[in-house]
C-alpha positions in Angstrom: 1.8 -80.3 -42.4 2.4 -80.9 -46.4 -0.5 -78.9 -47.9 -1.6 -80.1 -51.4 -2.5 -77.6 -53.8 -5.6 -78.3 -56.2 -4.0 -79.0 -60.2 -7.1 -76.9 -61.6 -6.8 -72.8 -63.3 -10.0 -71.6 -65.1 -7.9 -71.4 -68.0 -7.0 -75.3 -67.8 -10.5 -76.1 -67.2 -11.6 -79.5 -68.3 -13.9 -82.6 -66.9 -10.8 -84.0 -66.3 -9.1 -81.1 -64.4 -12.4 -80.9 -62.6 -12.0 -84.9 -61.9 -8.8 -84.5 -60.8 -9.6 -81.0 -58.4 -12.6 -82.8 -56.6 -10.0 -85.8 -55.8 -7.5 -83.0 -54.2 -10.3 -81.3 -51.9 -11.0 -85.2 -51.1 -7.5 -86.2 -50.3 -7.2 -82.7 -48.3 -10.3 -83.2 -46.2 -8.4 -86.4 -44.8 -5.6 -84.0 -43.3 -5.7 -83.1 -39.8 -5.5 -79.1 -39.9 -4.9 -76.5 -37.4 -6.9 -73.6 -37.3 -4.2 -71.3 -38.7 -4.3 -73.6 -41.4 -7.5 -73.7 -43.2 -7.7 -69.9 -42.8 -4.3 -69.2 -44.4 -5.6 -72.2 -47.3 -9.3 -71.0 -47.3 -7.8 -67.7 -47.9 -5.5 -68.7 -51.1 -8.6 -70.9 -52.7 -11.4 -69.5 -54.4 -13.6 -72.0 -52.9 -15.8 -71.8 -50.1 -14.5 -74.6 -47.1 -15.5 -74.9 -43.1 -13.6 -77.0 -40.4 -14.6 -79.4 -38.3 -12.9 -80.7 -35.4 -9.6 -80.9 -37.8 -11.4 -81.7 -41.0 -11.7 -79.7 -43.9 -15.1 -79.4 -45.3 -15.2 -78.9 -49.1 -18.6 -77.0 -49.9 -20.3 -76.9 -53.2 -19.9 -74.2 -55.5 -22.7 -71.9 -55.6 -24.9 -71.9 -58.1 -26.7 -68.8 -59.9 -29.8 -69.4 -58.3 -28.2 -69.5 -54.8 -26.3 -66.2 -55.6 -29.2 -63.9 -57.3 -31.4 -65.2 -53.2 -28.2 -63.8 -51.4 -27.7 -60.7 -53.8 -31.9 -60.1 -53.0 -31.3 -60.4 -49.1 -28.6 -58.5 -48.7 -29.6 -55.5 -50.9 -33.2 -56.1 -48.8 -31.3 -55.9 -45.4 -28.7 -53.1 -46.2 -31.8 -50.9 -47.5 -33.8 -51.4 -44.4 -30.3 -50.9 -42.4 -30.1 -47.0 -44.0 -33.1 -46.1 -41.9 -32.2 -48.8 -39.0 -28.7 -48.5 -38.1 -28.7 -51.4 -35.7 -25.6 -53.5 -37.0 -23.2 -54.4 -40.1 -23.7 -56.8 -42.6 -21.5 -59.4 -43.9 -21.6 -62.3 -46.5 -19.6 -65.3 -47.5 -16.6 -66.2 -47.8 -16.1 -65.1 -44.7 -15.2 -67.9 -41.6 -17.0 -67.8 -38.7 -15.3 -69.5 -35.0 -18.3 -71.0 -33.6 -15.8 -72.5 -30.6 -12.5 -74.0 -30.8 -11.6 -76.0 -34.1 -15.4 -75.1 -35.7 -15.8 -72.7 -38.3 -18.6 -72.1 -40.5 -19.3 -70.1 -43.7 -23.2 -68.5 -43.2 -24.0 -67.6 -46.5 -25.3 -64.5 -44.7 -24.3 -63.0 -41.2 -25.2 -59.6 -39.2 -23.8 -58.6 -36.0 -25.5 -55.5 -33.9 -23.8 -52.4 -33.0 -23.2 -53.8 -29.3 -21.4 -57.2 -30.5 -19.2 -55.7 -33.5 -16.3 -56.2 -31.5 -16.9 -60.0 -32.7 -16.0 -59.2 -36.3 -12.3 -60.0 -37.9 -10.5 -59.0 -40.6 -9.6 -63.0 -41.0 -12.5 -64.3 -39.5 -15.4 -63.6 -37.2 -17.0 -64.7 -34.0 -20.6 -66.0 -33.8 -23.2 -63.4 -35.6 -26.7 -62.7 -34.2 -28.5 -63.4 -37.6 -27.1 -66.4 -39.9 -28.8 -67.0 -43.0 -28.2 -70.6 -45.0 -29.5 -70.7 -48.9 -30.8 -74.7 -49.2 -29.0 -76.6 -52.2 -30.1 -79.9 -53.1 -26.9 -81.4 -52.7 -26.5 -80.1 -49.7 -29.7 -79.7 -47.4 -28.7 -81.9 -44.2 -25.8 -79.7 -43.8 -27.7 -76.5 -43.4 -31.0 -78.2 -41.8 -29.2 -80.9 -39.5 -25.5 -79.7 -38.5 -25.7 -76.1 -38.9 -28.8 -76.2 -36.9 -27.9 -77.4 -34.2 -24.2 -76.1 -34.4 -25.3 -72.5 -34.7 -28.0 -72.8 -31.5 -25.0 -74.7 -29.8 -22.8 -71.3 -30.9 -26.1 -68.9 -29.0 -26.8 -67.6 -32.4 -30.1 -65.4 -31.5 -31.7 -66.2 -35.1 -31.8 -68.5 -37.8 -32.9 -68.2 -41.1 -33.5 -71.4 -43.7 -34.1 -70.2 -47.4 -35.1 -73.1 -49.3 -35.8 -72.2 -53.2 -36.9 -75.5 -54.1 -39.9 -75.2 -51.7 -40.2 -72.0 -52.1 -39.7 -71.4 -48.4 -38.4 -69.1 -45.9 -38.1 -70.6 -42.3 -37.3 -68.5 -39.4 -35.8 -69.7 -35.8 -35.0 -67.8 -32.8 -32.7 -69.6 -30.3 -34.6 -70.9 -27.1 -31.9 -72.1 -25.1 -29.6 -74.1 -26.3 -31.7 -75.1 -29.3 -33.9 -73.2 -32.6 -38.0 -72.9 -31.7 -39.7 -71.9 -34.9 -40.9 -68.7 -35.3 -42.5 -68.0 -38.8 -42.7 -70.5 -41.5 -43.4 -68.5 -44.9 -44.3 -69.7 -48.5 -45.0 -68.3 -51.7 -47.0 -65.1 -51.1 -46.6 -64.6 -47.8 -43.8 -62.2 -46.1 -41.1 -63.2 -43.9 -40.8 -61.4 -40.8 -37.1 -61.2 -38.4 -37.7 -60.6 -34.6 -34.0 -59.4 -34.0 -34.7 -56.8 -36.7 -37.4 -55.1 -35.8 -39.6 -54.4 -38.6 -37.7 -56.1 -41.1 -40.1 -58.7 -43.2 -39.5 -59.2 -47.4 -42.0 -61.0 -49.9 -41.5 -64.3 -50.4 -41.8 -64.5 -54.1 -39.9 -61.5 -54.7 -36.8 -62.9 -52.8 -37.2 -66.4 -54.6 -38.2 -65.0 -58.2 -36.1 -66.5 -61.0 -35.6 -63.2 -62.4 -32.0 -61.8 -62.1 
């Protein structure tokens, strides 16, 4: 398989280098990859990219928004793990197997104690808590596909952060599918059922504050 390398450096950085990096991703999603593949390219990129029955899925950047939500949660979650020592965080880039030739980047994952045996150096199998910060540009890929992909995977639960709305929404796995458990807005608190206890303020997690 010929892999293409993107023509783009931040040093070289220009509308035009960023024309012409766009069109690389574009012509690379139309390769067929292996497995082996994508993680040996999603390693040498700075970019974060999924696969999908062969096809490389290009994601958008994140934007500062998007990273001062997943800075709040984690630093939420890792405090609240100090007195509950129930499982180990981890945070994207990091490629999760859902099944055979479909990986996923959760912008947020945690596996308990009992199913840490899931978690790779290169990549991991499904969590039991996924967490997906909404961007505009992307919403139907975290509310449609990664939905159902992530029930389909037996993920236990769910959460949706959308800032736009200024939204939390929390799903626990009912089946094969994601019932909805809590649906939070501004001034309310979000509340997990796998971690017990767990529940942060809405408005503090979505404040535009860094």
């Amino acid at each position: 398989m010929t892999i293409v390398s993107a023509p783009f450096t931040p040093q070289t950085y220009s509308p035009t280098a960023q024309t012409e990096q766009e069109l690389a991703y574009e012509l690379l999603s139309e390769q067929v990859w292996s497995e082996e593949a994508y993680l040996v390219f999603s390693e040498a990129f700075n970019r974060p990219m999924e696969l999908s029955n062969g096809r490389l899925v290009v994601l958008p950047m994140p934007t500062l928004t998007h990273q001062r939500i997943l800075k709040r949660y984690i630093n939420l979650v890792t405090d609240w793990l100090k007195e509950n020592n129930i499982g180990e965080v981890l945070f994207a880039p990091h490629p999760v197997r859902l099944w055979p030739g479909k990986y996923r980047e959760p912008d947020f994952m945690f596996w308990l104690n009992e199913n840490r045996d899931r978690m790779g150096e290169r990549e991991s199998g499904p969590p039991d808590l996924a967490v997906e910060i909404i961007s505009p540009s992307n919403e139907p890929h975290d509310t449609e596909t990664k939905f159902r992909e992530y029930a389909q995977a037996g993920i236990p639960e769910y959460w949706i952060i959308n800032p736009q709305a200024r939204r939390v929404s929390v799903y626990t796995l009912d089946g094969r599918t994601f019932k909805l458990s809590g649906q939070f807005n501004s001034g309310d608190h979000a509340r997990s059922i796998l971690l017990n206890g767990f529940e942060l303020a809405v408005d503090d997690l979505l404040s535009a504050e860094s």
